[in-house]
N, C-alpha and C positions, 0 to 999 in steps of 0.2 A: 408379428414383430416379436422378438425375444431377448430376453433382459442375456446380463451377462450370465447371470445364477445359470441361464438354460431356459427359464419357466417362462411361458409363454403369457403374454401380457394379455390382461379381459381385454375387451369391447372398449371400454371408459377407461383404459389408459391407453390405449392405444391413439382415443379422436383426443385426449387432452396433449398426451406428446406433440401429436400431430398440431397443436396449434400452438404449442410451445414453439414447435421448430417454427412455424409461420414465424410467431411473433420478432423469432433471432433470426430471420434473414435465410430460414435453411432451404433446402432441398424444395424447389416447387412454392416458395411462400409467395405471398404476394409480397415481402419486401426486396425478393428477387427483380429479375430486369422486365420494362413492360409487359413482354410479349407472353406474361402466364397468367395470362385473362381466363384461361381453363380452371387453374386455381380460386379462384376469386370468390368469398361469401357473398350472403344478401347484402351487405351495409357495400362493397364494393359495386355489386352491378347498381344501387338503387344512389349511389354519387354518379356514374354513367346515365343514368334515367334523370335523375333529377338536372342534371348538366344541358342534357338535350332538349330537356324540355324548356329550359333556362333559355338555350342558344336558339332553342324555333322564336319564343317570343320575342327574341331582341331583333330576331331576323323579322318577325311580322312585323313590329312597330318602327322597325327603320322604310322595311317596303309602304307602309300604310300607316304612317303619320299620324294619321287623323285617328286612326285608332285608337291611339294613344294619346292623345290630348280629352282626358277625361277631367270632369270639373272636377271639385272637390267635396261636392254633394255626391256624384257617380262612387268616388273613392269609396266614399265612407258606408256607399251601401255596399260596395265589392267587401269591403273589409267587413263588416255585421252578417252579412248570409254565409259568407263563407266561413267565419270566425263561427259562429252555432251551427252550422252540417257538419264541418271536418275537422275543424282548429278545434273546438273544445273540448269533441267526444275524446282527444289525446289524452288531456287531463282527467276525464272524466274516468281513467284506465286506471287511475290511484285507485277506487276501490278494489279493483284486485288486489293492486300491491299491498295493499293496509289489509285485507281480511287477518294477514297474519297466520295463529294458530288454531283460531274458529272459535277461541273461546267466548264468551260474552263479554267478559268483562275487560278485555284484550282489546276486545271491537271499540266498546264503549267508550275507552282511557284513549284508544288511538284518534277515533273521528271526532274526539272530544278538542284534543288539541288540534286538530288539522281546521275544523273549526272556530276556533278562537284565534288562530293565525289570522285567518281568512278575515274575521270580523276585526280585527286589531288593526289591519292595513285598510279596510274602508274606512275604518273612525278618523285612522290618519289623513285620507282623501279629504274628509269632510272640515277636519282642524287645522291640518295643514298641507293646503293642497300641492305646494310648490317643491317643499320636503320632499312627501308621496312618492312626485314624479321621479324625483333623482333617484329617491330608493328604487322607484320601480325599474328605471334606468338601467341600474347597479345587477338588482335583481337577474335583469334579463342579459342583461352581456354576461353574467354568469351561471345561467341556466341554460342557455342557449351554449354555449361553450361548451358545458360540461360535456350535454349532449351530444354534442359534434362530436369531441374526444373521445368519451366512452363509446359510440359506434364505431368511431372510425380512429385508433390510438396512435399517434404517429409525430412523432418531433417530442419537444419539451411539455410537459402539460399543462406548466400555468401559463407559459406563452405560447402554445395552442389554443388554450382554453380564452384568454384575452382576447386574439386576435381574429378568430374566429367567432367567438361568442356576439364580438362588436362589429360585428360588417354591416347592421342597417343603420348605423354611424356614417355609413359613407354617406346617406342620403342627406343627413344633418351638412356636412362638406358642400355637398355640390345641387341641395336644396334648399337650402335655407328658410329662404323668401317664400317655401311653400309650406316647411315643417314648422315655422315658429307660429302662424295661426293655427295648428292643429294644435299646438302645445297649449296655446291659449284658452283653446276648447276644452279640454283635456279637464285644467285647472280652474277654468270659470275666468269670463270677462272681467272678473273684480279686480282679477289674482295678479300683484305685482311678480312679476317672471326674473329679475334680475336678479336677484343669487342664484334662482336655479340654469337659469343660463349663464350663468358664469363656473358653474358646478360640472354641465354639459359641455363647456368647452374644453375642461381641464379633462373629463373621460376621452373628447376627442382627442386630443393630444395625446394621452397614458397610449389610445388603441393606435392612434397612427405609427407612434414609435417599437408599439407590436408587432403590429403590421408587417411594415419594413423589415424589420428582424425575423419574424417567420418566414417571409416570402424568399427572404437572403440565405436562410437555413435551408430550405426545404430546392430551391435551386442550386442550392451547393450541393443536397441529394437527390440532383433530379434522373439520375438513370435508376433510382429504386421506385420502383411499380408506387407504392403510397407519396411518397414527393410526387410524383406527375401527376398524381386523382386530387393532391391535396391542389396542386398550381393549379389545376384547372377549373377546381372549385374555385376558388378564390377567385380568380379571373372571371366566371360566367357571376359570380354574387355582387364584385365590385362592379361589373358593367349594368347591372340592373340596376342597383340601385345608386349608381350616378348616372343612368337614363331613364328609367321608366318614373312614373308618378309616384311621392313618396311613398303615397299607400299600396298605391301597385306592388309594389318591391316588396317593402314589407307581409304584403299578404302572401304573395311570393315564395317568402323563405318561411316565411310562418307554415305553412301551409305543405307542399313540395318539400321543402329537406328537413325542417324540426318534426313537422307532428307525421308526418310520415315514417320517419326514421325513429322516434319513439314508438311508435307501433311494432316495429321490426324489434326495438329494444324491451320490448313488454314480452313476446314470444319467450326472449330469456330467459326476461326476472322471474317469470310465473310460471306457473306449472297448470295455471286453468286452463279449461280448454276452446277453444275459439266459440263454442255457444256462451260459454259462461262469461268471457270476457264481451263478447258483441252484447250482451244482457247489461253488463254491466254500466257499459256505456253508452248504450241507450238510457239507461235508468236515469243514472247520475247528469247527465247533460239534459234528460225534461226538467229533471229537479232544479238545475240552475238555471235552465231559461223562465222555470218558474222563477225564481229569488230574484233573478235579475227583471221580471217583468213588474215585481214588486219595489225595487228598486227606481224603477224606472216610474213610476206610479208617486214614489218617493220622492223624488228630483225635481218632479213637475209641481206636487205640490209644497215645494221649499219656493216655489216662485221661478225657476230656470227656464222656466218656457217662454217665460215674460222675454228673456234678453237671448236665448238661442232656440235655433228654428229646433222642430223634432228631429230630424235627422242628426243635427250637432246632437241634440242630447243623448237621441240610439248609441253616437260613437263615444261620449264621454261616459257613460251609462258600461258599454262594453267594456272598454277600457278597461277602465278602474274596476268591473266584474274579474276582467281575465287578471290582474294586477293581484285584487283577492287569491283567487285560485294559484295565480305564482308562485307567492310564499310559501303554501306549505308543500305545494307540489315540487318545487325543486329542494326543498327536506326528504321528501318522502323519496324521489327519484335518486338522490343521493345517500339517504340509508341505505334504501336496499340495493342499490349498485356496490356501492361499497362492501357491502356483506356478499355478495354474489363473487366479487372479484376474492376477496375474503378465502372465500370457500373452492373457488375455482386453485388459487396456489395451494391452499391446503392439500387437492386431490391431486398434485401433480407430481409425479415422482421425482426423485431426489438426482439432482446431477449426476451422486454415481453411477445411479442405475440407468444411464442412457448411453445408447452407444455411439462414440463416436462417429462411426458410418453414417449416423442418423442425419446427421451435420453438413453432410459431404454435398 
């Protein structure tokens, strides 16, 4: 490809043009018309994958019923094994992103605060559990969002980032009667729950009115190839989780499109290379199912075992472990995303130097 000067563009301006032009709709982008699936990065086929995998289970548990009528003991072990094999080692992937510049005391200053995040939000578990949960709430419609967005950028970004970020909100809608005793757990049998259900009502209303508005935008652009991956997303996440068991659902998208799709978003930010991240998160994920085994040790002897079985307490234990880990990890996903996009317009050459043909 060649600039106007004549001088023939490197390697690394040429894949950045090339995704510039994506981003504006050009030549072969995916915000071209469907049918340039030839086009399409990792975060494109892996909304296709994660879609289908979406639409087999809702077809299993329409064909087999009973599959899916799992108690809410079964829930909470699907959510605990699955949440420490797949769901944590995600998180556990900030040690890459924080190594930083390898200096020591870089290390030190960073995991120092990533740290005290982490224990700042259990203290508040423990003082004020009902709080916690809204923040934790808040936390994750906006981690979860961000997510979605920075893989896959498409529409507005704070109401992408809303309305997407809050889809296991639907379950709250058309579960109720099944989410407010988790919520219960969550906070402790003691825990009066009425502000903060009244705090969750007011998020569901902010995300429904998102909702709406995204789904209205994104079908107003539904002949560009990203409006149709975003509608269809939306459609297989809102039909889970106003059908499957709450925690089903939730493990669902926990599992299948966040911590998956962070994985593919780690490849970016970092430059480690797949020994050294698999290293890493192995490490960091024994580490916490240590802390959290500790924890859990902690719980029982605060007297919690007296008034919930063990199983509630594995899930309110989890929780409020993975709630920890939230806070600083959607800081730290969000520095260095930030700095990566940063640096990505920095390397992108300047609109004069592109050529119009590029466009065509």
């Amino acid at each position: 490809m060649m600039s106007f000067s004549g001088k023939r563009r490197s390697p690394m301006e040429v894949q950045l043009l090339e995704g510039a032009m994506r981003a504006m709709g050009g030549k072969n982008g995916v915000n071209g018309k469907p049918g340039d699936f030839l086009n399409w990065n990792m975060y494109e086929w892996h909304i296709v994958g994660a879609n289908c995998f979406t639409l087999g289970l809702l077809a299993l548990s329409s064909a087999c019923p009973n599959l899916m009528e799992l108690s809410t003991r079964t829930q909470m072990l699907l959510v605990v094994l699955s949440g420490a094999f797949f769901g944590m080692p995600h998180g556990a992937l900030d040690g890459v992103l924080l190594w930083g510049d390898g200096r020591l005391f870089t290390i030190v200053t960073v995991f120092s605060a990533y740290i005290a995040l982490a224990a700042g939000m259990i203290t508040l578990w423990l003082v004020l559990p009902s709080v916690a949960l809204v923040v934790f709430l808040l936390c994750a419609v906006f981690h979860f969002g961000e997510g979605d967005h920075e893989a896959f950028p498409v529409g507005m970004q704070w109401l992408d980032t809303l309305a997407r970020g809050g889809m296991f909100l639907i379950s709250f809608y058309c579960k109720w009667g099944e989410v407010l005793p988790i919520l219960q757990i969550l906070v402790g049998p003691a825990t009066d729950l009425t502000g903060a259900v009244a705090a969750i009502q007011l998020l569901q209303v902010v995300h429904f009115i998102s909702f709406v508005a995204c789904v209205g935008y994104h079908c107003y652009r539904i002949d560009e190839a990203r409006s149709l991956l975003l509608i269809v997303e939306l459609s297989c996440l809102f039909s889970a989780f106003a059908i499957l068991p709450p925690l089903v659902g939730l493990t669902l998208y926990y599992n299948v499109y966040h911590s998956s799709r962070h994985y593919l978003r780690v490849t970016e930010l970092s430059d480690a290379s797949a020994q050294s991240s698999l290293a890493a998160a192995v490490g960091f994920t024994a580490l916490a199912l240590v802390l959290i085994g500790i924890f859990f040790a902690f719980e029982q002897a605060r007297g919690l075992s007296g008034t919930l079985t063990d199983l509630d307490l594995m899930l309110r234990v989890g929780i409020i472990a993975v709630s920890a880990m939230t806070a600083p990890h959607m800081v730290v996903v969000h520095h260095v995303s930030e700095g990566f996009q940063k640096k990505k317009q920095l390397a992108l050459p300047t609109p004069t130097n592109l050529l119009a043909s590029d466009f065509v």
